[in-house]
C-alpha positions in Angstrom: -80.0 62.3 32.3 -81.8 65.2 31.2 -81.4 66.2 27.5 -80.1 69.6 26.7 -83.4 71.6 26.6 -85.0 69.8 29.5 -81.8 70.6 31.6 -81.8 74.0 30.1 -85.9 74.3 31.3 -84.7 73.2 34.8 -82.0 75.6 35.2 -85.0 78.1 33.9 -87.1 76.9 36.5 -84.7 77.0 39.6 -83.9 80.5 38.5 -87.1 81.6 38.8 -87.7 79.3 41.9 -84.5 81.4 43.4 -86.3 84.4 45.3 -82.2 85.5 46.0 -82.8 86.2 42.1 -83.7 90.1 40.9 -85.2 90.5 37.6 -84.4 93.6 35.8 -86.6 96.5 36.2 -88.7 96.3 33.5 -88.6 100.5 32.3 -84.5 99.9 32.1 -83.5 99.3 28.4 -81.2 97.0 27.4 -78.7 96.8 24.2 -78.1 93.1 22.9 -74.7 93.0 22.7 -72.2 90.1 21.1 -72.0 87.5 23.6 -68.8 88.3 24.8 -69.8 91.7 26.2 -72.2 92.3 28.4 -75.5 94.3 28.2 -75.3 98.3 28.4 -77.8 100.0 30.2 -78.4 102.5 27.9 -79.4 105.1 30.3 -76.3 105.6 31.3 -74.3 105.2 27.9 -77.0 107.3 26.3 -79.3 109.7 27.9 -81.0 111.2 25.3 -82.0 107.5 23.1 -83.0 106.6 26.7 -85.5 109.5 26.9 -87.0 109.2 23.4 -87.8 105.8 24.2 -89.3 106.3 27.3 -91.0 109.7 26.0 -92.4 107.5 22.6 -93.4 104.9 25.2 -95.8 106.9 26.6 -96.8 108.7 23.7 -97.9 105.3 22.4 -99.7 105.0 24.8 -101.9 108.0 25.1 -102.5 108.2 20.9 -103.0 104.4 20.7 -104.1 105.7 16.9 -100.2 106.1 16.5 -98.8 103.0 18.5 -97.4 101.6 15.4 -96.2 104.6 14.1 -94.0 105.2 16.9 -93.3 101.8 17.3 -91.8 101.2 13.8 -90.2 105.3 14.5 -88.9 105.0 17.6 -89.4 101.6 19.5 -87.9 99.0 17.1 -85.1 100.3 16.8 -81.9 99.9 18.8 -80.4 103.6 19.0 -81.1 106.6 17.9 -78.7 106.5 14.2 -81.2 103.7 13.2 -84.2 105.5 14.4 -83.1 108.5 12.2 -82.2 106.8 9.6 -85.7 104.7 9.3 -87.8 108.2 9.5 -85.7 109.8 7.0 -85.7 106.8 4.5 -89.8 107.0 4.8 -90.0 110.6 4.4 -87.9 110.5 1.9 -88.3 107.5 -1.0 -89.9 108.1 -3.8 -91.0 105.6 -6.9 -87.7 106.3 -8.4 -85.8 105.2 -4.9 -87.7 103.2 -2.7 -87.0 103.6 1.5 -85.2 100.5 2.0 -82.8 101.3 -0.4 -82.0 105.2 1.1 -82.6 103.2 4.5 -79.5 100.6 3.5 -77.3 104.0 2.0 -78.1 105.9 5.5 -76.8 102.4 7.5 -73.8 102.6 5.5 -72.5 106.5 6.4 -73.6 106.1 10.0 -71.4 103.2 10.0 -68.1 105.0 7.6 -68.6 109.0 9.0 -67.1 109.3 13.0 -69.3 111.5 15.1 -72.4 111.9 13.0 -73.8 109.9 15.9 -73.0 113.0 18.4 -74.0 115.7 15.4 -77.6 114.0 15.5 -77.7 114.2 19.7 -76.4 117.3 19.2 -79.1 119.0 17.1 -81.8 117.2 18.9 -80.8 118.9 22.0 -80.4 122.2 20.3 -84.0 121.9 19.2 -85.2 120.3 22.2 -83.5 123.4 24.5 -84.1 126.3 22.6 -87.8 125.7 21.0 -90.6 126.6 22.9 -92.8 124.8 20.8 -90.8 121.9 21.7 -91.8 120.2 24.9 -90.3 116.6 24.2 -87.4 114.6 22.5 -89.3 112.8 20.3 -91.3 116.0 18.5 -88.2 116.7 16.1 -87.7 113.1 15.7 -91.1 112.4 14.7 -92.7 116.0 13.3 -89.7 118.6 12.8 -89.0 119.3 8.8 -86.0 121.5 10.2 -84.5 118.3 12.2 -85.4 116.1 9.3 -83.5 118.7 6.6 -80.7 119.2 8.9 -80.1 115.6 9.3 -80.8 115.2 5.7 -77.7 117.3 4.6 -76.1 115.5 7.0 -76.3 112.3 4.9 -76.0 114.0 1.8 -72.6 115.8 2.8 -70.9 112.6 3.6 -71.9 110.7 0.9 -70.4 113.8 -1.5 -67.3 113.9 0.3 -67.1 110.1 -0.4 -67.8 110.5 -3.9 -71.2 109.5 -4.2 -72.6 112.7 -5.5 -75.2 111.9 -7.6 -76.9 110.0 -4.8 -76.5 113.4 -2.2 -77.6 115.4 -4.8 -81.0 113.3 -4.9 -81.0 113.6 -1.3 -80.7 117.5 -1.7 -83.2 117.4 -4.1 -85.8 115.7 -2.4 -85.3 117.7 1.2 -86.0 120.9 -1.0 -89.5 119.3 -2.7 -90.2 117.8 0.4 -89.2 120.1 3.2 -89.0 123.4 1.4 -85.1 123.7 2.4 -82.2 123.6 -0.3 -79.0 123.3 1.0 -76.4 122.1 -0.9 -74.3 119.0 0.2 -70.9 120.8 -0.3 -72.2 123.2 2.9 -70.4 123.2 5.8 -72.8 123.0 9.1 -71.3 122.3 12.9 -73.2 120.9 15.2 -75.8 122.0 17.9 -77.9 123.4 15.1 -81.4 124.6 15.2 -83.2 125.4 12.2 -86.6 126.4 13.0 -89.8 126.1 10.9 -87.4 126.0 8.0 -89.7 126.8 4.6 -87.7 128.5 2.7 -84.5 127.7 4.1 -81.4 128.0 1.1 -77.5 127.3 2.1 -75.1 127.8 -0.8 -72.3 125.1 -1.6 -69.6 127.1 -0.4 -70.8 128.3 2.9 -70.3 127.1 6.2 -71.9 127.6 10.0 -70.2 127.3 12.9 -71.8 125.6 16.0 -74.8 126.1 18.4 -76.3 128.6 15.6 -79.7 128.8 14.7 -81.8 129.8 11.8 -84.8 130.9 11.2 -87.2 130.4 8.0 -86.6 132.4 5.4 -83.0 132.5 5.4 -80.7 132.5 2.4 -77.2 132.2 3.0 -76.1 133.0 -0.7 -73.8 134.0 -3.3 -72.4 137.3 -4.7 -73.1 136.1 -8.4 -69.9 134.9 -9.3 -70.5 131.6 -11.6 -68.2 129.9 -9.5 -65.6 129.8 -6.8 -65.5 130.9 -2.8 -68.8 132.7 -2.8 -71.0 132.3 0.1 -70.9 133.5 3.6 -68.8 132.1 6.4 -71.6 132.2 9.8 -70.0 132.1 13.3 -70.2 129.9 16.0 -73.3 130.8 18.3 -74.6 133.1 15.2 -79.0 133.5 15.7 -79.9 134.9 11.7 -83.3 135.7 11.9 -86.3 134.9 9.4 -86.6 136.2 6.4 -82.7 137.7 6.6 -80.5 137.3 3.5 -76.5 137.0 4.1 -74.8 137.3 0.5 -71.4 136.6 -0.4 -67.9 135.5 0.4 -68.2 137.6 3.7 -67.9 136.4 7.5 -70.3 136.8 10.2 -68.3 136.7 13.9 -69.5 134.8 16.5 -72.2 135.4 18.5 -73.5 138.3 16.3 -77.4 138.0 15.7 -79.1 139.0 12.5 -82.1 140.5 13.0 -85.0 139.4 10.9 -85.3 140.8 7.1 -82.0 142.1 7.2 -79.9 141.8 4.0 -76.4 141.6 5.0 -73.8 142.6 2.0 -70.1 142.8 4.6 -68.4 141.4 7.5 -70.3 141.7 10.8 -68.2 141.7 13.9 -68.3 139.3 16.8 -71.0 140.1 19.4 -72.8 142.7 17.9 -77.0 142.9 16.3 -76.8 144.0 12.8 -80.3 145.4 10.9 -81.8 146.9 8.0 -81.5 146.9 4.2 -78.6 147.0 3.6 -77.8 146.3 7.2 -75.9 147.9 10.0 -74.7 147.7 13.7 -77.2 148.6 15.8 -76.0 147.5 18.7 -74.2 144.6 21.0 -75.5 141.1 20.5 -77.5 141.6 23.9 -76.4 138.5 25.2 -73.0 135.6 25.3 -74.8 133.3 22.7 -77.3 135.0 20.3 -77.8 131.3 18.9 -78.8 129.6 21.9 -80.7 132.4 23.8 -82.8 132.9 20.8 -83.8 136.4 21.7 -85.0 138.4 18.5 -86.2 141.8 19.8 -83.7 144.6 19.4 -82.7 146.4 22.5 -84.5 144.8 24.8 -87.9 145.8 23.6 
């Protein structure tokens, strides 16, 4: 009678003996799932993890001199949350908090805030769609301080909504030293945000952006002076502000309206329309549906 790991090396054997027998294709990823589920292909559950792999795959192999950084960035890791949350911990710790530590704090509000996991796919795509510096998945992963800021806020917002505000404060703290962008975790952001080159970069606590709107560097979304209260701006959904604009006070900007760049913006712009100058004006319509996702700066179609 064969013993238990001799039997198991037969069955092994005949399986590989069995020419009735397919192996997986070998570029297909597979999740390790609890035994009582089976594997998921992830390129179908999960497009875009799917395409940073394969995109950090071959960028590992053309910069061999960064194998193992992509490897420990991208390629140990099982989906995208954990990829995120390892290059953010790295970029992040300092001697006072070491990565592991922000790494374990990250795990925790991927696994206690619903849909962060679609906010992060989200502002990869937006990045990814409307950047024309951006020609794969993996650049904002990897390189983008806007990404990384966005994402940092991200954590920091949930973790001050559960309580733990010293610890988002840090986090707000350190993305401003480190990535030259201050926003403050009591922001509101949606998702399908772009924020692009970002030095310079200030969101007050008590303003919010809508979804699929992008900003440029430069931008402060501040307050009217008052010491406290409702005092920053309320942006839109599919809002572009450009760089170097200012948008001060409790005031709303509609969606779809772009901000063209250097503006200072002191009262409500309507939906759909380009507002510029000091103090700023409507100059025109928007010049197209989604100002945040077309991305076009120049006024009247010059």
């Amino acid at each position: 009678m064969l013993s238990d790991q001799n039997y198991g090396l037969a069955r092994a054997g005949k399986r590989l003996a069995d020419s009735s027998v397919q192996e997986p294709p070998k570029e297909v990823v597979m999740v390790r799932r609890p035994t009582s589920q089976p594997d998921v292909n992830l390129s179908t559950c999960d497009p875009i993890w799917a395409r940073v792999r394969e995109e950090a795959k071959q960028a590992a192999s053309d910069e061999p001199a960064l194998a193992s950084f992509i490897f420990a960035t991208i390629l140990s890791h099982e989906n995208l949350e954990d990829a995120i949350s390892h290059r953010l911990a790295h970029r992040l710790h300092h001697n006072d908090v070491d990565a592991d530590l922000l790494r374990r704090s990250f795990d925790k509000v991927v696994e206690n805030t619903a849909r962060l996991g679609e906010d992060f796919r989200a502002d990869l795509s937006a990045v990814f769609d409307r950047d024309p510096a951006c020609s794969r998945m993996i650049e904002p992963l990897l390189y983008f301080k806007g990404f990384h800021a966005l994402q940092t806020y991200r954590f920091a917002h949930s973790l001050w909504a559960s309580g733990q505000r010293d610890l988002a404060l840090y986090l707000q703290s350190q993305s401003s030293r480190i990535f030259g962008v201050d926003i403050h975790p009591e922001a509101t952001i949606g998702r399908g945000i772009m924020i692009d080159h970002a030095t310079g970069v200030v969101i007050g606590e008590t303003a919010s952006v809508g979804d699929n709107s992008s900003i440029l560097h430069g931008v402060t979304l501040g307050g009217s002076g008052k010491e406290s209260g409702d005092r920053h701006p309320k942006i839109g959904c599919g809002v572009m502000i450009g760089a170097g604009a200012s948008v001060l006070g409790n005031i709303k900007v509609g969606h779809c309206a772009r901000i063209a760049a250097g503006s200072v913006v002191l009262k409500d712009v309507p939906e759909n329309t380009t507002v510029a100058g000091v103090p700023a004006k409507v100059v025109g319509p928007a010049g197209c549906d989604e100002p945040g996702r077309a991305m076009d700066q120049m006024l009247n179609g010059d």
